[in-house]
C-alpha positions, 0 to 999 in steps of 0.5 A: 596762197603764196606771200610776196616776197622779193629778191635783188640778184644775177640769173644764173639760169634761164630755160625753156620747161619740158611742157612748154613755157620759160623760167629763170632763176636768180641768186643772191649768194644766199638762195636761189628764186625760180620764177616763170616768165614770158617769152619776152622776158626770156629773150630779153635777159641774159644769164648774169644779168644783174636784177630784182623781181617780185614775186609770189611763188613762181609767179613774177609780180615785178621786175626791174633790171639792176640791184635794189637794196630793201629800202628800194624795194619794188612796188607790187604793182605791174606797170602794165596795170593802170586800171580803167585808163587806156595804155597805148601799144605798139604790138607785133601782129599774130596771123595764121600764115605768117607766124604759123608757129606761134599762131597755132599754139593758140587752138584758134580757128582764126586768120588773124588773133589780137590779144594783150598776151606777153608771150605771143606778141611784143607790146612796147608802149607808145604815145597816142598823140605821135602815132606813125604809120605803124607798117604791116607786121605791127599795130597800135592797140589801146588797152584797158586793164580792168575795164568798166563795163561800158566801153571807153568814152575818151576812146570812141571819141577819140574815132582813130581806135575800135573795139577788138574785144576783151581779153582775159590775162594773167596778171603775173606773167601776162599770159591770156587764157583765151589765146595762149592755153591751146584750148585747154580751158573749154570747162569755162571758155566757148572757143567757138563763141569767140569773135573773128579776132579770139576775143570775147564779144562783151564785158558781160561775157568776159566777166562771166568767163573771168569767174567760170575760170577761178571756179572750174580751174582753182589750181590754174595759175593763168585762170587767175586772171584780169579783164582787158578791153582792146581797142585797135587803130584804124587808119582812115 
């Protein structure tokens, strides 16, 4: 198990890996830091950018741009994570035909995927009371990080939003191990149980894939992962 550590720098290299994903590393002037990161995180950031990032092993915990000196340094936890409270999103939209590419790195069967992945779809946050007409290549979703087993009041009550699913995700570096491991963890996923947008129907069943993944892939860093519950906008 790798302790948290942190570094405040300037990239000085980012590159796509040899077997799929990115990386990038930061100096301080008196050591170098390759971590992992999503593809968003890679297109972001640009070789100079000045930056301070937390992390274990490769695995980035938090990321803020700028230098922070070790007085200031950054919390562990991911700003994404607010568990059991609903994060609204305004998300890119993944779909067979239309984003061929990066749909079929999925393995899934599907028209069209939802899911909280960081590096198949962009997630920018948004406030649920001023929601516009989001158009047809985006979408609201409303997201819940640790989920309690029963579904959201505040959100079925709200009626704008239904339920999409669970997703499980990597903390770290917001990869899903259902969408974006090309089925390569069917020891503890049933791809073809799935629901019709990739996503596991029922807490119940996510939570028993969260725990056949740690126990079938112990060296899998993606099977290390939370349970998110997606609720998607309908506009009536």
């Amino acid at each position: 198990m790798y302790a948290y550590d942190f570094i405040a720098g300037r990239i000085v290299r980012k590159k796509k890996k040899l077997f799929g994903g990115w990386c990038m590393t930061i100096s301080d002037g008196q050591r170098e830091v390759t971590v992992d990161i999503a593809l968003i995180q890679y297109e972001r950031f640009s070789v100079g950018d000045e930056m301070t990032i937390g992390f274990m092993g490769r695995r980035i915990v938090n990321i803020r741009p700028g230098i922070r000196a070790e007085d200031e340094r950054i919390p562990e936890a991911n700003p994404w994570r607010t568990p059991g409270k609903p994060v609204f999103t305004c998300s890119s939209r993944l779909r067979r035909n239309e984003e061929a590419e990066l749909w079929a790195c999925t393995g899934l069967d599907r028209d069209e995927i939802i899911t909280f992945d960081h590096d198949l779809c962009e997630h920018m946050p948004v406030d649920p009371l001023a929601l516009e007409p989001p158009g047809r290549d985006r979408q609201y979703l409303a997201v819940v990080v640790a989920p309690s087993p029963v579904p959201d009041a505040a959100l079925e009550a709200d009626g704008r939003f239904e339920p999409a699913g669970y997703d499980l995700v990597e903390e770290a570096t917001g990869i899903s191990a259902i969408t974006n491991c090309g089925r390569g963890l069917e020891d503890a996923i049933d791809y073809d149980a799935l629901n019709a947008f990739g996503l596991i129907g029922t807490y119940q069943d996510a939570r028993k894939v969260q725990k056949a993944l740690v126990k079938a892939y112990p060296e899998e860093p993606h099977a290390d992962c939370d349970i998110v519950a997606i609720w998607r906008f309908v506009e009536k």
